[in-house]
N, C-alpha and C positions, 0 to 999 in steps of 0.2 A: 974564916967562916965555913964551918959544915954546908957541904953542898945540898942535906936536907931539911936541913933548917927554917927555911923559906916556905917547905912545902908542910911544915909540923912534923919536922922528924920521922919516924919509921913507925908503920900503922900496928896497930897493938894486934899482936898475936893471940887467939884462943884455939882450944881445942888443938886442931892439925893445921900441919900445915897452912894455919893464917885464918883459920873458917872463924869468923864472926859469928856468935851463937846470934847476937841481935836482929842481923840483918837478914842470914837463913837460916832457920830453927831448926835445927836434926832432934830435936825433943818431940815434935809433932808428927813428923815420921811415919807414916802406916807402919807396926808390925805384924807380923808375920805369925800369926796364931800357930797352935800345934797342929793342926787339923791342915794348913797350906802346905805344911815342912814333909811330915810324915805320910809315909805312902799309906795305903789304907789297907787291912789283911785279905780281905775280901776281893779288890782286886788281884793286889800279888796271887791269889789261888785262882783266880780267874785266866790269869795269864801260863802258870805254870802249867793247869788242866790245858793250855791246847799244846804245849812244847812238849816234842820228844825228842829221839837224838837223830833225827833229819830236820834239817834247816826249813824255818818257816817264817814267810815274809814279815816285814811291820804291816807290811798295811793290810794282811790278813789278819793280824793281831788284833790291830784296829778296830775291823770291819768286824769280826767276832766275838771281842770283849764287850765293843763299845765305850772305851774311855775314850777320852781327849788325848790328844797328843803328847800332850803335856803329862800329864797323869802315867800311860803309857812307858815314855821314858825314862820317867821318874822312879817305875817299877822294874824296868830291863836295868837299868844304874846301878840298883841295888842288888839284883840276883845276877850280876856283872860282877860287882864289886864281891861279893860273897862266894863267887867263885861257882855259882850254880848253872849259868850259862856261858856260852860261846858264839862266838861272833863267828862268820865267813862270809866275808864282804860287808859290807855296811847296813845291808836291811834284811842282814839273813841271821836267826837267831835259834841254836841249838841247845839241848839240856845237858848239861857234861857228863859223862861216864860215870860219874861222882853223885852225882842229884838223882841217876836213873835208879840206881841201889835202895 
């Protein structure tokens, strides 16, 4: 006798990794409209008008832009990622040589 037998054999797989669409619905899900994802252009030039190429804090950023923190990062992420700014230390953020042109 199979040792799972007893218990009704092995629970039906869906989806991943075993998820039960029945039981947790990932169909119902909040998503994530384009407007949460995307940074907003008005910010980013927000951000960009106070960077030059001496290091300037977040929480000056912050306190001068007026976004949320959230928003904020989401905007340093990006002109990170693109290569337009420079990090020196953790909450110091400069325009790279490249951006000031």
């Amino acid at each position: 006798m199979e040792i799972l037998e007893p218990m009704g054999g092995l629970p039906r797989q869906k989806g991943f990794a075993g998820h039960d669409e029945a039981a947790f619905p990932l169909s119902g899900a909040p998503q994530a409209g384009p407007s949460e994802v995307e940074t907003n252009e008005a910010d980013r030039r927000r951000v960009l008008c106070l960077l030059g190429p001496a290091p300037t804090d977040t929480d000056t950023l912050l306190r001068e832009t007026g976004l949320d923190p959230g928003s904020l990062y989401g905007v340093l992420l990006e002109l990170e990622l693109a290569g337009r700014i420079t990090r020196s230390g953790r909450q110091h953020i400069a325009l790279t040589a490249l951006a000031d042109a």
